[in-house]
N, C-alpha and C positions, 0 to 999 in steps of 0.2 A: 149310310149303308144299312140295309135289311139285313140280308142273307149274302153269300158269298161260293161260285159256284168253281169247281176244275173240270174244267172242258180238256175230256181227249175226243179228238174227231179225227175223222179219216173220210171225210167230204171237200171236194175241191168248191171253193165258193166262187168262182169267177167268174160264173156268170153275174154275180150282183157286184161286181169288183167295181162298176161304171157308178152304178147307184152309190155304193158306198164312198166310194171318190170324191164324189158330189159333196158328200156332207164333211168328208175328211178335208176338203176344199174351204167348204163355207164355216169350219171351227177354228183352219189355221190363219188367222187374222192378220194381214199384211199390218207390219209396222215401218212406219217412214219416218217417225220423228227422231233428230239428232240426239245423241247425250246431253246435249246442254240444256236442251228442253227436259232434262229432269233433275235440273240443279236446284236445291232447296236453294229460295230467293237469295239474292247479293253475295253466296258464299259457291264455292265451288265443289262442296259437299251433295252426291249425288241421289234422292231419292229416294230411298229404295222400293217402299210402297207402291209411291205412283207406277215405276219400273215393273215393279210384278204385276199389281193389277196391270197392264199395258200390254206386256209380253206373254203373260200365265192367266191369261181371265177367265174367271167362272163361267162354266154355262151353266144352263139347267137341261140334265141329263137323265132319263131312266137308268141306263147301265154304263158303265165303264171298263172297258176293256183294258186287260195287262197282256201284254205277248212280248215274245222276241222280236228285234228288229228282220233278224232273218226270213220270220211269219208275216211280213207287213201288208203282202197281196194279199193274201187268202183273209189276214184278218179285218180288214177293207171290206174284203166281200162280204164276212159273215156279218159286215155291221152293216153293211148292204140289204144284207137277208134279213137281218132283225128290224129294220127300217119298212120293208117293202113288205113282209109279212103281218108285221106287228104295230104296224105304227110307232114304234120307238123311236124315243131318239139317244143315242148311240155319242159315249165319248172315246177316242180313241188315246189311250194313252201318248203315244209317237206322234199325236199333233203338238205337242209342246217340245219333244226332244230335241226338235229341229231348231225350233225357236234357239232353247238356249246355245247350241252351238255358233249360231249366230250374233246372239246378243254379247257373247264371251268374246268372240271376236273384236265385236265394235269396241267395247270395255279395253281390250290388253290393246288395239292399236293407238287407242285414245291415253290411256292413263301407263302401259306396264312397259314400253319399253327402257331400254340401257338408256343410258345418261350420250354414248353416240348415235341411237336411233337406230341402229340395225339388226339389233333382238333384242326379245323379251325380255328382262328382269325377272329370274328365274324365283326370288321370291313374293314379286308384285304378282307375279303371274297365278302363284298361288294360293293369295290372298282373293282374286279377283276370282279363281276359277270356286274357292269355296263361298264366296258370297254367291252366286249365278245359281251354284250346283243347291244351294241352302232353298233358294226361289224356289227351284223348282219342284225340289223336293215336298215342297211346302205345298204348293199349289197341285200337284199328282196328290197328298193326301187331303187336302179339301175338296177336290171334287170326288174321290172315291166316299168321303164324307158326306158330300151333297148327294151322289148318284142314290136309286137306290138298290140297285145289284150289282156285284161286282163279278165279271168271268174271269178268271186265267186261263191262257190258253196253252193249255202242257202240250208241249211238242217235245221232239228230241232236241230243239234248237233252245227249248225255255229250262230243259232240265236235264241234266246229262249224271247219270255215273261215273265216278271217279275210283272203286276200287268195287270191289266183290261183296263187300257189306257196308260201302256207303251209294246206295245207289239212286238219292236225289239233292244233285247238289243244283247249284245254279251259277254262273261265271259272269251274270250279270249283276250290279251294284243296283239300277231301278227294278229290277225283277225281286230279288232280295228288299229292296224299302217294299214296295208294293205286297209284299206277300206278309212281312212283319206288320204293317198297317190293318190288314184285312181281320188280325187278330186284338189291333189295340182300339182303332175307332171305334167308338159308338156306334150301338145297334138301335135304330129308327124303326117301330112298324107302322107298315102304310097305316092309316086311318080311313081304314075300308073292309067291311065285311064280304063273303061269301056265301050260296048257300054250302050247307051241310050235303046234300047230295051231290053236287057238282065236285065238292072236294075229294069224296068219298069215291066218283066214278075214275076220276082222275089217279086219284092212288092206288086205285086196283088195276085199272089198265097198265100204268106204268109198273107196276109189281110181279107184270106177266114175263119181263125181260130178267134171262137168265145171267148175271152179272155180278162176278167177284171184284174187288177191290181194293187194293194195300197202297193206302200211301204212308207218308210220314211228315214228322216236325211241323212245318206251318202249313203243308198240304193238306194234311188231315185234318182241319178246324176247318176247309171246304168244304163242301157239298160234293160227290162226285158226279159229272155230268156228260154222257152219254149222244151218240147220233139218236139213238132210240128214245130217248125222252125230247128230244130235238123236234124228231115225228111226230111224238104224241101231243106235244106240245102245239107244232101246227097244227093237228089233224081238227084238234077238239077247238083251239081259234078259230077255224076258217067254218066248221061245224054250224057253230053258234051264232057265227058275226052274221047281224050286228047285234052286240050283247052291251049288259048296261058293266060283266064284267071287265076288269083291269087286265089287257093282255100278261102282265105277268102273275097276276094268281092262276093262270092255265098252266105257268112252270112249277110255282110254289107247290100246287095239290100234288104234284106229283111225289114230293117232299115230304107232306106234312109232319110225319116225324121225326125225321131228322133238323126240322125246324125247329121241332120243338126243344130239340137237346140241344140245339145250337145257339139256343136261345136262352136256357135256363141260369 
């Protein structure tokens, strides 16, 4: 991960909801193979490894997307939008969510129930649900590792108020890892220059936008990001192409200082 950005938008993305589908499509990787196909040889001891790599596999990704499950259309589309604009390619966090509720299943009907077979084993069940939950947890922060932007997408579904002076909680457990991560991974920069002017026009155009900002705790170590730098953003892409730059230094200029402290 480079940089790490908080998206509030109030753009409906559905029209690229098809596009993004597409690739939300070709990341969630059918698996077919039984549990036994990942028994370490002769013994009945299962995998784990091979299992993650299988179920949780790396791509290689520009940006990685965190949202609410609530958001999953719209955040589709905007990975749609960043695809069909940008040439990105786009991971969506909830291509793997699905997975594990799957794989947890095969797991407890395979190994966790009662000793009569007709329910779980209430403490198998939660041995199996924290190895699964540990995978995946593992694999959402290797690719925000690998990617190298990360958006959150603050909606009122990803962040909600709980009292009158606490007013950004979150009531999700992946929303919650993914935001703590954004703070402790390593920061990567591309190994790629810009000019000097082009970064320069970029941060004065985006600096024309009248825009206050309060966030807090792990929100505040993002970037705050804007429909209006979204614009600017396209405007100066589509502007230029085809250019020899990296569609996302047309985000970054917009930034450059706060990259910098974000960075130091």
């Amino acid at each position: 991960m480079y940089l790490g950005f908080n998206l509030e938008t109030n753009i409906d993305y559905s029209n690229w909801y098809e596009k993004g589908k597409q690739t939300y499509q070709d990341k969630a990787k059918e698996i077919n193979k039984s549990l036994a196909s990942y028994l370490h040889q002769g013994t009945k001891t299962i995998n784990g490894n091979s299992l993650e790599n299988d179920w949780f596999p790396e791509i290689n990704a520009d940006v990685f997307l965190s949202h609410s499950h609530a958001d999953e259309k719209n955040t589709i589309g905007f990975a749609g939008w960043l695809q069909e604009s940008f040439g990105l390619t786009v991971f969506i966090d909830s291509c793997v969510w699905g997975h594990s509720n799957v794989l947890l299943k095969n797991i407890d009907d395979e190994y966790c129930l009662n000793s009569e077979g007709n329910m779980y084993d209430y403490n198998k069940r939660n041995y199996s649900t924290s190895h699964v939950h540990m995978m995946l947890s593992m694999a959402l922060s290797k690719m925000m590792d690998k990617a190298e932007l990360v958006i959150f997408m603050a909606t009122d579904n990803s962040i909600q108020p709980i009292s009158k002076t606490i007013s950004q909680t979150t009531k999700s457990p992946w929303i919650y890892n993914e935001l703590v991560m954004t703070n402790l991974i390593r920061k990567n920069t591309p190994n790629r220059t810009i000019e000097k002017s082009f970064e320069k026009r970029a941060y004065n155009e985006a600096n024309q936008l009248d825009v206050a900002y309060d966030v807090s705790s792990y929100l505040n170590k993002l970037i705050p990001l804007k429909d209006g730098n979204l614009r600017i953003w396209s405007k100066q892409y589509q502007h230029d192409y085809p250019s020899q730059i990296h569609p996302l230094d047309y985000l970054y200029a917009q930034f450059k200082r706060s990259e910098e402290m974000l960075l130091k």
